[in-house]
ROZAGU-346427 format. One record per residue (C-alpha): chain; residue in three letters; x, y, z; residue number from 0. Coordinates in nm, 3 decimals. Example, Ala and Ser with C-alpha at 12.3 -4.5 7.8 and 13.67 -1.06 7.14 Angstrom:
BEGIN
+--------+---------+---------+---------+---------+-----+
| cadena | residuo |    east |   north |      up | num |
+--------+---------+---------+---------+---------+-----+
|      A |     ALA |   1.230 |  -0.450 |   0.780 |   0 |
|      A |     SER |   1.367 |  -0.106 |   0.714 |   1 |
+--------+---------+---------+---------+---------+-----+
END
This chain:
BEGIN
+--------+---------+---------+---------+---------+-----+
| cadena | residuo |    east |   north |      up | num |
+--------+---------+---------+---------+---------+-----+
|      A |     UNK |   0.000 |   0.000 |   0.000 |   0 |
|      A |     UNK |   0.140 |   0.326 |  -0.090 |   1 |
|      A |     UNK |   0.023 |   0.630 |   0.075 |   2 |
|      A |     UNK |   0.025 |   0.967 |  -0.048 |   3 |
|      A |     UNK |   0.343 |   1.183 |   0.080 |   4 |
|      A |     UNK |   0.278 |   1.503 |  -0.093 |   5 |
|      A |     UNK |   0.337 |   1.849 |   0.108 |   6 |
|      A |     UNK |   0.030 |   2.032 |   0.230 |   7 |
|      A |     UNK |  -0.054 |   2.321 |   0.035 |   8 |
|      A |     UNK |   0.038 |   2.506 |   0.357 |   9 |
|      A |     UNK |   0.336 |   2.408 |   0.313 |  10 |
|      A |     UNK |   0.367 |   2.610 |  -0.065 |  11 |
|      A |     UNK |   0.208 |   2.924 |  -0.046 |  12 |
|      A |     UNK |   0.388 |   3.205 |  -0.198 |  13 |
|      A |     UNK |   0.385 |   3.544 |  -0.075 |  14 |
|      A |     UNK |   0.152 |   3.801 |  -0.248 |  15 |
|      A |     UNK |  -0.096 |   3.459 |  -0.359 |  16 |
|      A |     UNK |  -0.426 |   3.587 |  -0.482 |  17 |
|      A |     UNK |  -0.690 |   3.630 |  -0.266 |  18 |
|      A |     UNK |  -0.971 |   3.425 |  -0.253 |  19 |
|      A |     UNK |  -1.243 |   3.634 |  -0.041 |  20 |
|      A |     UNK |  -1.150 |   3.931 |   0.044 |  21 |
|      A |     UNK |  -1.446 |   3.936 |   0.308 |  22 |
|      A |     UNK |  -1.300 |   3.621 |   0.526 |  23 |
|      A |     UNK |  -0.955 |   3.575 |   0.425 |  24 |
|      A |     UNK |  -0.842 |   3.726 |   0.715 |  25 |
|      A |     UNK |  -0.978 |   3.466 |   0.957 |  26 |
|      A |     UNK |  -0.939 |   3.168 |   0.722 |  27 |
|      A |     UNK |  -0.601 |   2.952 |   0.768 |  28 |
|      A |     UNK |  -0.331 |   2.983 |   0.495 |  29 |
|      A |     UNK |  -0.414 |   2.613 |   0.437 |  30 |
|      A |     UNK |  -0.750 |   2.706 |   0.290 |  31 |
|      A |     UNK |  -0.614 |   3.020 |   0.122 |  32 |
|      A |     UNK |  -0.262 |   2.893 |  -0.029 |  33 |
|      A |     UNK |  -0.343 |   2.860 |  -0.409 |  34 |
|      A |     UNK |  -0.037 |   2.858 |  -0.600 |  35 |
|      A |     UNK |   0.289 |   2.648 |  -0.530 |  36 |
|      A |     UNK |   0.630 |   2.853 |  -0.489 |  37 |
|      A |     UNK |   0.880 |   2.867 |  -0.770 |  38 |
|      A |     UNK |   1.239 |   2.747 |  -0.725 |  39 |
|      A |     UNK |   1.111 |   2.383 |  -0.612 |  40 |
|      A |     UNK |   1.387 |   2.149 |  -0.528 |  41 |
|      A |     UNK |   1.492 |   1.854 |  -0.814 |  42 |
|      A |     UNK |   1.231 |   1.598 |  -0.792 |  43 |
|      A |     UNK |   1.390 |   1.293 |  -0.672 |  44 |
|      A |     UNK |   1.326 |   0.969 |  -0.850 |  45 |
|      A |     UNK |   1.094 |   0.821 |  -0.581 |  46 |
|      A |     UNK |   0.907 |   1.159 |  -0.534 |  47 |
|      A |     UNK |   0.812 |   1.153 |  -0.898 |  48 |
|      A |     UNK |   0.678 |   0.765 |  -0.892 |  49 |
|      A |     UNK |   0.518 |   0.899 |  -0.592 |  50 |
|      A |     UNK |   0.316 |   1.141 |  -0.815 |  51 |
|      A |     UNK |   0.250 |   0.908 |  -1.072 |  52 |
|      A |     UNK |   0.145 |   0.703 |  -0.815 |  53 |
|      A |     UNK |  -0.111 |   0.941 |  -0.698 |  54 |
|      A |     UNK |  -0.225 |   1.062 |  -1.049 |  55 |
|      A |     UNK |  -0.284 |   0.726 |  -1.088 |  56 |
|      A |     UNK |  -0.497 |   0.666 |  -0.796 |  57 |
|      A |     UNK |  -0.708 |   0.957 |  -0.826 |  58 |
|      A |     UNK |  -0.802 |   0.840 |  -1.170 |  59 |
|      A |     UNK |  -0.935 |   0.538 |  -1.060 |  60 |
|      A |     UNK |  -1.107 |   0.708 |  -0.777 |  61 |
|      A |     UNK |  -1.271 |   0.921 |  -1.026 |  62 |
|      A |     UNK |  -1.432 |   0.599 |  -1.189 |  63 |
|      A |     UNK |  -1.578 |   0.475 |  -0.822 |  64 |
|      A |     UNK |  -1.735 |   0.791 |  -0.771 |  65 |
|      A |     UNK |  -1.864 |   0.805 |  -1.147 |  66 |
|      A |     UNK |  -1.682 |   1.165 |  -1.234 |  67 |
|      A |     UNK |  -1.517 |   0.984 |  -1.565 |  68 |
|      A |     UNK |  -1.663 |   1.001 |  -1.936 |  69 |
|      A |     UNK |  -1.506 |   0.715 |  -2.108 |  70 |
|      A |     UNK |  -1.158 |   0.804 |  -2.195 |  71 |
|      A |     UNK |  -1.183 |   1.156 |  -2.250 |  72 |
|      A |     UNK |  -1.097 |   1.459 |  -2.008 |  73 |
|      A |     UNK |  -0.792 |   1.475 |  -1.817 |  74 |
|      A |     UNK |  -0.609 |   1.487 |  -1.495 |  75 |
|      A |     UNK |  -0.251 |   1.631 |  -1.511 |  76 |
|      A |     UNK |   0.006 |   1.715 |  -1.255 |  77 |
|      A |     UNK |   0.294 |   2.001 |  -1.287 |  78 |
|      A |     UNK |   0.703 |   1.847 |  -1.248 |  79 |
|      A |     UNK |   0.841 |   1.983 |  -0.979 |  80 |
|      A |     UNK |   1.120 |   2.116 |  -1.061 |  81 |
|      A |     UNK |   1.067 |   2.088 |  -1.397 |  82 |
|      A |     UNK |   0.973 |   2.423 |  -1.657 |  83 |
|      A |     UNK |   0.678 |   2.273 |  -1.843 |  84 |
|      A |     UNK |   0.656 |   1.961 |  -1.764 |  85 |
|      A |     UNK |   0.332 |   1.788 |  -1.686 |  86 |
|      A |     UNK |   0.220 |   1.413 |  -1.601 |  87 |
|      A |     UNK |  -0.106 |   1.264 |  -1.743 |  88 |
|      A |     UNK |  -0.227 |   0.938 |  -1.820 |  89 |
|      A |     UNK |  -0.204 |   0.891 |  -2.227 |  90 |
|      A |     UNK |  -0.492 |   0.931 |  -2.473 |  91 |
|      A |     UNK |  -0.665 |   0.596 |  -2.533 |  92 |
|      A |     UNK |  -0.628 |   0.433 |  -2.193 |  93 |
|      A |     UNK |  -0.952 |   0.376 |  -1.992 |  94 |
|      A |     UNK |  -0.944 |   0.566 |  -1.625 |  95 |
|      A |     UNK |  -1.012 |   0.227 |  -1.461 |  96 |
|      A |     UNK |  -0.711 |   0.094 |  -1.576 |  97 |
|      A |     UNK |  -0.473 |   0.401 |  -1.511 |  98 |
|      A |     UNK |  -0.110 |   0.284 |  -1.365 |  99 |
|      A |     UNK |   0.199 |   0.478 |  -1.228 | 100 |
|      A |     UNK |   0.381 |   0.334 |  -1.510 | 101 |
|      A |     UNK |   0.135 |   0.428 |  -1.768 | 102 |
|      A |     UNK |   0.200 |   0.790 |  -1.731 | 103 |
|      A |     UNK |   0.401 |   1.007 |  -1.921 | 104 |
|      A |     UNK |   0.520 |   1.363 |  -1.937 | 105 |
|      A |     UNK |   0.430 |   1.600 |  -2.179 | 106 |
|      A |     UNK |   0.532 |   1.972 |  -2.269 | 107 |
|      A |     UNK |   0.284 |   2.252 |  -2.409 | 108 |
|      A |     UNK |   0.381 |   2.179 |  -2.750 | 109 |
|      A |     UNK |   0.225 |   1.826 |  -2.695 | 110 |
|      A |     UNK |   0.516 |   1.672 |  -2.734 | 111 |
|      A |     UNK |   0.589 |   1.338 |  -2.477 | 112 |
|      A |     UNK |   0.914 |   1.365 |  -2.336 | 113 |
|      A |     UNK |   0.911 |   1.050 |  -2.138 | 114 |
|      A |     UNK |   0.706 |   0.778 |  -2.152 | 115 |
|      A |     UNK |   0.470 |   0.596 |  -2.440 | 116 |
|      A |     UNK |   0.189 |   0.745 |  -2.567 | 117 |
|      A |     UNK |   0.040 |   1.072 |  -2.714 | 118 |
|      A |     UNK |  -0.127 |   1.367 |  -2.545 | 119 |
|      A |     UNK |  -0.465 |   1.435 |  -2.645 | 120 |
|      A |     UNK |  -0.523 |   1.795 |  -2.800 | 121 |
|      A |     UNK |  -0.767 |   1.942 |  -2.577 | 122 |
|      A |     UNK |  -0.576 |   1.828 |  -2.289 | 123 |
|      A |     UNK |  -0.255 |   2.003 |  -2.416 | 124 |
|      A |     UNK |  -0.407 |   2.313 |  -2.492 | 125 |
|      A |     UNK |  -0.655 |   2.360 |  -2.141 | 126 |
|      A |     UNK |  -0.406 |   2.227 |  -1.918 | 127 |
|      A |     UNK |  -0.054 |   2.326 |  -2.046 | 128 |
|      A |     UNK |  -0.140 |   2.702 |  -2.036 | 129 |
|      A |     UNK |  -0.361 |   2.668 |  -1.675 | 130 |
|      A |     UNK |  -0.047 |   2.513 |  -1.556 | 131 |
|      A |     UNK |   0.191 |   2.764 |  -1.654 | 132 |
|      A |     UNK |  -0.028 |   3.060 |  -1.605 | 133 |
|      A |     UNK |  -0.178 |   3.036 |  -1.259 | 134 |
|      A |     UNK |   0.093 |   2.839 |  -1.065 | 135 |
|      A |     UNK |  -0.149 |   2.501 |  -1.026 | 136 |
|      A |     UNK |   0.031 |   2.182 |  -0.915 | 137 |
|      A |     UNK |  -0.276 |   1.999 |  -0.991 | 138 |
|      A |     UNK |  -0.490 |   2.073 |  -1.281 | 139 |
|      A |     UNK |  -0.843 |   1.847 |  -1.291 | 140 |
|      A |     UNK |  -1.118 |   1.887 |  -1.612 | 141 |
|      A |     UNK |  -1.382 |   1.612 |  -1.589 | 142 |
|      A |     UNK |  -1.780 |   1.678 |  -1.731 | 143 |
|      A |     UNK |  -1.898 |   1.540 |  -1.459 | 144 |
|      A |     UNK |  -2.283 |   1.434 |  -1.426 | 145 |
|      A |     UNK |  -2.433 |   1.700 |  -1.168 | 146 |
|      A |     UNK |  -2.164 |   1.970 |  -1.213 | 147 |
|      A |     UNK |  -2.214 |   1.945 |  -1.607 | 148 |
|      A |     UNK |  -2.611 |   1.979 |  -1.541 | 149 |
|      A |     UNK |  -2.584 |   2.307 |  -1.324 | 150 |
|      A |     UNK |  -2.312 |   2.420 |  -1.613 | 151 |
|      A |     UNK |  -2.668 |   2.320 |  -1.865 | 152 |
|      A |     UNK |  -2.852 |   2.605 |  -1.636 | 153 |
|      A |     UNK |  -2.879 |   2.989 |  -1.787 | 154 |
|      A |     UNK |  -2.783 |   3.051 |  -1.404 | 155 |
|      A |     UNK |  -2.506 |   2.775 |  -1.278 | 156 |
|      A |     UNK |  -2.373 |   2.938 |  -0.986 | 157 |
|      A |     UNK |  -2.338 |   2.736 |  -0.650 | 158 |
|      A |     UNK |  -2.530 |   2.836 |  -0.389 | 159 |
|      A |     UNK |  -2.411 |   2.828 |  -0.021 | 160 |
|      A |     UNK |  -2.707 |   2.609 |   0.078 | 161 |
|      A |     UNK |  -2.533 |   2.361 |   0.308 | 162 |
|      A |     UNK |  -2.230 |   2.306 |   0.505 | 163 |
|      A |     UNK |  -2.027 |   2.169 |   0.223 | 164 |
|      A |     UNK |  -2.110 |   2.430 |  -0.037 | 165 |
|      A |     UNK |  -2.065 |   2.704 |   0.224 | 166 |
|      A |     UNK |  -1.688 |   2.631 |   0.197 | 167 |
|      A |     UNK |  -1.691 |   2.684 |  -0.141 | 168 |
|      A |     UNK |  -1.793 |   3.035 |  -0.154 | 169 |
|      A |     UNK |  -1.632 |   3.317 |  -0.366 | 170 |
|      A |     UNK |  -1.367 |   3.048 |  -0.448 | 171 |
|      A |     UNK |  -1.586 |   2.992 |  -0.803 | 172 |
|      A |     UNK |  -1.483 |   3.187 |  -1.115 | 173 |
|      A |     UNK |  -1.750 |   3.125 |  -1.390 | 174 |
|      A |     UNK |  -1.659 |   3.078 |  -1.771 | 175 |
|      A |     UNK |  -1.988 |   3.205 |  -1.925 | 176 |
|      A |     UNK |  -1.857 |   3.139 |  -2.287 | 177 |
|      A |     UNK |  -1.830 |   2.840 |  -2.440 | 178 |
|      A |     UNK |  -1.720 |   2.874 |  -2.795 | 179 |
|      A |     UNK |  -1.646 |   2.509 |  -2.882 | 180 |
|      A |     UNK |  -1.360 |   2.261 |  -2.837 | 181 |
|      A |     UNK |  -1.034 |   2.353 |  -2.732 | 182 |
|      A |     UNK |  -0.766 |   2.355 |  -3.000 | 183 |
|      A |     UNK |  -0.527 |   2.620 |  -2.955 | 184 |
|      A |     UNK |  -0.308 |   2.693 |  -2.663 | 185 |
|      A |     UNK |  -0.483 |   3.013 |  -2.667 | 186 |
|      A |     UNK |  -0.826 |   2.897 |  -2.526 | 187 |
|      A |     UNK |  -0.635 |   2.720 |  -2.205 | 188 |
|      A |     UNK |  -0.436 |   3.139 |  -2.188 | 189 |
|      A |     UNK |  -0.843 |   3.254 |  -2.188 | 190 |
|      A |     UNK |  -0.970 |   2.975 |  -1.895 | 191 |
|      A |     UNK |  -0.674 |   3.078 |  -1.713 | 192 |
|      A |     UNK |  -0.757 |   3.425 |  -1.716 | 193 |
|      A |     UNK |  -1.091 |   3.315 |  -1.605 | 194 |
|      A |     UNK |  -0.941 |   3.130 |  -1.277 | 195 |
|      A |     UNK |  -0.830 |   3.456 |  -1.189 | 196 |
|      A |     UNK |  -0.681 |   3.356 |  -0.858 | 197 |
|      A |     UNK |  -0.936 |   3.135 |  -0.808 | 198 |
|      A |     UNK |  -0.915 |   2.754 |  -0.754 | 199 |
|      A |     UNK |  -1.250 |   2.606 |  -0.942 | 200 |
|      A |     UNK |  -1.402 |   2.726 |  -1.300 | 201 |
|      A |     UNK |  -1.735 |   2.637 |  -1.375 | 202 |
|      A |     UNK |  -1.764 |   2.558 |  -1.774 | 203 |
|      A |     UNK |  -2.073 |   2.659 |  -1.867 | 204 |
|      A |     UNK |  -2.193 |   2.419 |  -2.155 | 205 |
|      A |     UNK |  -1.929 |   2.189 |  -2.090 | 206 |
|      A |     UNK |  -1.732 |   2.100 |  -1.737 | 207 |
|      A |     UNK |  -1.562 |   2.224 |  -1.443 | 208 |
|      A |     UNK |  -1.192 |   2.254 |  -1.355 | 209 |
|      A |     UNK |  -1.076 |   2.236 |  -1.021 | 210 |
|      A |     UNK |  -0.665 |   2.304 |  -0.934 | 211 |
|      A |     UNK |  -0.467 |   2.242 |  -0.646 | 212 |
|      A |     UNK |  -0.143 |   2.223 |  -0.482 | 213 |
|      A |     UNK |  -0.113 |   1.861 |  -0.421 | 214 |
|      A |     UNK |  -0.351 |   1.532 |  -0.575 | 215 |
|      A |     UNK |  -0.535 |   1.490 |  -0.264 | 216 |
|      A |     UNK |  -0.613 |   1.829 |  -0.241 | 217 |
|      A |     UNK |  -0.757 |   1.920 |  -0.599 | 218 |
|      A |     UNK |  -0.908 |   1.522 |  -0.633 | 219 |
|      A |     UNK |  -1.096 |   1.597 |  -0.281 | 220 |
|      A |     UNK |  -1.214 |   1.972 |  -0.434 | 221 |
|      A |     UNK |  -1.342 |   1.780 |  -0.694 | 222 |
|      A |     UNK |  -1.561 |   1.542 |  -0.511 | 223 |
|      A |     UNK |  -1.685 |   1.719 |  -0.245 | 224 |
|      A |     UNK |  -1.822 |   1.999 |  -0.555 | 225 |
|      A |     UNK |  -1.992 |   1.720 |  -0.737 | 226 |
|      A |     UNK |  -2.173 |   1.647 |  -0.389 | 227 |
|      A |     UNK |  -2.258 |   1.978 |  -0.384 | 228 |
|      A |     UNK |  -2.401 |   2.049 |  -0.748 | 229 |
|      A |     UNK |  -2.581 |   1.678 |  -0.728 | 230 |
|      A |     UNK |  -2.825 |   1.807 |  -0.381 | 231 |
|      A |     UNK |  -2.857 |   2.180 |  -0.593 | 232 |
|      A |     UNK |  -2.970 |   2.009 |  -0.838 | 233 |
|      A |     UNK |  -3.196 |   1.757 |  -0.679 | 234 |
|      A |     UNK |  -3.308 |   2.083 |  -0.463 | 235 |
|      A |     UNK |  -3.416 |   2.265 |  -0.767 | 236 |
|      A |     UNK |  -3.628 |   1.964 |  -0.888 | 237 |
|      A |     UNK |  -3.822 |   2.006 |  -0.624 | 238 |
|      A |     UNK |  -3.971 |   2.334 |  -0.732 | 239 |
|      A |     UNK |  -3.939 |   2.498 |  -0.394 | 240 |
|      A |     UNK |  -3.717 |   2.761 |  -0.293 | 241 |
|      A |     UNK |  -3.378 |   2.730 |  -0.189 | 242 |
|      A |     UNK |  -3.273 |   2.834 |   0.182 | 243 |
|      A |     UNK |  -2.942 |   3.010 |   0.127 | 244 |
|      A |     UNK |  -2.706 |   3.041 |   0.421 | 245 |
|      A |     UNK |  -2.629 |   3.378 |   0.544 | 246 |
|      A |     UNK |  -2.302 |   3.577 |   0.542 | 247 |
|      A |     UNK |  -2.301 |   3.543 |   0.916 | 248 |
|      A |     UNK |  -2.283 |   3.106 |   0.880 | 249 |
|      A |     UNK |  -2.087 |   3.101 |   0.615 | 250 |
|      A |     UNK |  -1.796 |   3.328 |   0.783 | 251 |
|      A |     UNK |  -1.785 |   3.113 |   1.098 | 252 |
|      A |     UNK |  -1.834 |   2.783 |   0.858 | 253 |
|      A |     UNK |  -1.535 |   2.906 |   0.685 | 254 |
|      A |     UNK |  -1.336 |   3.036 |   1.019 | 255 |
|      A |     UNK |  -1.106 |   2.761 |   1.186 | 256 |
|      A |     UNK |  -1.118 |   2.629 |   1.527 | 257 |
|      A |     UNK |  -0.856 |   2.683 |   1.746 | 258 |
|      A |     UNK |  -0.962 |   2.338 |   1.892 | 259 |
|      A |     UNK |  -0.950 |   2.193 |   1.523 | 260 |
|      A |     UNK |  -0.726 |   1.875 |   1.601 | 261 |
|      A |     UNK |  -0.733 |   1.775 |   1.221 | 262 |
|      A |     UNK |  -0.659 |   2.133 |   1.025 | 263 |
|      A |     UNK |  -0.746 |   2.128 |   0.622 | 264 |
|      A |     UNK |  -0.458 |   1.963 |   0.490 | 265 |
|      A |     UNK |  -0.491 |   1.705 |   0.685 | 266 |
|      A |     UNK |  -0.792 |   1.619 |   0.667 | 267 |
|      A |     UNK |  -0.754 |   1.661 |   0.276 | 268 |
|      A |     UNK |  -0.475 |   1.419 |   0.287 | 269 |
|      A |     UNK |  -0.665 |   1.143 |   0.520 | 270 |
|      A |     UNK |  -0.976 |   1.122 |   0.266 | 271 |
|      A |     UNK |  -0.692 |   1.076 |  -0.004 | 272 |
|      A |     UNK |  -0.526 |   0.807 |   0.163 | 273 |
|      A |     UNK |  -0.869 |   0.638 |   0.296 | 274 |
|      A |     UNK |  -0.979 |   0.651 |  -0.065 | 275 |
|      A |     UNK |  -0.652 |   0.457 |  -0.135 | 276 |
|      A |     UNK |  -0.711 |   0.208 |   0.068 | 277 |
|      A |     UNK |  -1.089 |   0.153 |  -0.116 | 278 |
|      A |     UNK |  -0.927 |   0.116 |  -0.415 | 279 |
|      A |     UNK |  -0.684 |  -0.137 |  -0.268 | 280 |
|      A |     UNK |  -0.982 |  -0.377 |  -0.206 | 281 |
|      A |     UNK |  -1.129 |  -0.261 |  -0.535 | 282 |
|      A |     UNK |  -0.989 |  -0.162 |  -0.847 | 283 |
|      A |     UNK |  -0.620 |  -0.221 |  -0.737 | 284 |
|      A |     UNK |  -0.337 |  -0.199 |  -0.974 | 285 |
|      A |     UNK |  -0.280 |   0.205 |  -1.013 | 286 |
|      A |     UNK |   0.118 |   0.145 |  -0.875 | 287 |
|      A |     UNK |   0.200 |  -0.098 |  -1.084 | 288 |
+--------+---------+---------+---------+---------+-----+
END
């Protein structure tokens, strides 16, 4: 069983990193605030980038269990530490399910692979290369998703604070209102990244989300916990009735940390992570081979 070793985003926060709501940030921990890795990371040592591959890997697979996958298209990719435009990601043509350390390879924003067999799909070079580069990401996830995609289907898609979960997401949306059509230029990633704006989710209208991070566990566990969130929205607004929105007032102390907190954000982001590990150990194992 190998566990994911990653830093906490904590851990990588740069100074000057954008803010993410300028009403709270000043009583939310830099582990919910840190956005963008620092530059300068140390040479990635051989058994740090298996690690990563490792992880990729894993969160593919996880992506399956929890239904987030469309066949073999949309993509997970993770930045080189170390490493000017460099990025892991599982080649075009293999199946999530099957996704293995030793399947990935690393590509460059030409779409070229530097190491590894296999080719980079087109979309995935030219959304994730230039997100990558352009915001800082570690972690860059793109998935149409079932409930997230229907929201995205709505004339208004924006997540509501209407529970706990989706209380934590609050003002760290940006919304792409634009869809123009598949993404074939490295230009259309340099317009989604200018989207993000500092912020760590993009909602796709017409077609996805994206959700970045600093480390696997923290971007894959963004990404579940916001298809939660869109799936009871959406079953919500079935009903017909109105929604009860939570007020400023709950969502600031949702979103303020305990000083008696024994289990701060990172942690806990890393614990699902390696919990979901273990799931997929029992069943769909494989992903470190």
């Amino acid at each position: 069983m190998i566990r994911s070793t990653m830093r906490s985003d904590s851990e990588d926060a740069p100074a000057g990193a954008p803010e993410i709501d300028s009403k709270f940030d000043s009583k939310i921990d830099s582990e919910i605030d840190s956005e963008i890795a620092p530059e300068g990371a140390p040479k990635l040592a051989p058994s740090d980038l298996h690690q990563l591959k490792v992880e990729l890997a894993a969160s593919l697979r996880m992506a399956v269990l929890h239904q987030l996958d469309e066949g073999i298209d949309n993509h997970f990719t993770v930045a080189v530490p170390g490493r000017v435009d460099q990025y892991l990601i599982l080649p075009f043509g293999l199946h999530w399910s099957e996704a293995r350390a030793s399947d990935m390879v690393i590509f460059n924003e030409a779409g070229e692979t530097l190491e590894g067999s296999g080719v980079v799909e087109l979309s995935a070079q030219c959304i994730h290369a230039p997100i990558h580069r352009l915001t800082g990401a570690q972690v860059v996830l793109h998935t149409h998703q079932t409930w997230a995609l229907a929201l995205n289907l709505l004339a208004d898609n924006r997540l509501l604070p209407v529970s706990q979960t989706a209380a934590f997401f609050h003002n760290r949306i940006a919304y792409d209102d634009d869809y123009s059509g598949l993404a074939r230029t490295v230009a259309e990633g340099e317009r989604l990244a200018a989207c993000l704006d500092g912020k760590p989710i993009l909602f796709m209208k017409n077609h996805g989300v994206l959700v970045t991070g600093n480390t696997v566990a923290q971007a894959y566990q963004r990404l579940y916990k916001l298809e939660r969130c869109c799936q009871s929205q959406v079953l919500a607004l079935a009903t017909g009735k109105p929604l009860q929105v939570l007020s400023d007032a709950v969502i600031e102390r949702v979103n303020t940390p305990s000083s008696f907190d024994r289990h701060p954000r990172a942690a806990r982001e890393r614990l699902y992570f390696e919990a979901m590990m273990r799931v997929l150990d029992r069943e769909l194992p494989g992903y470190a081979d």
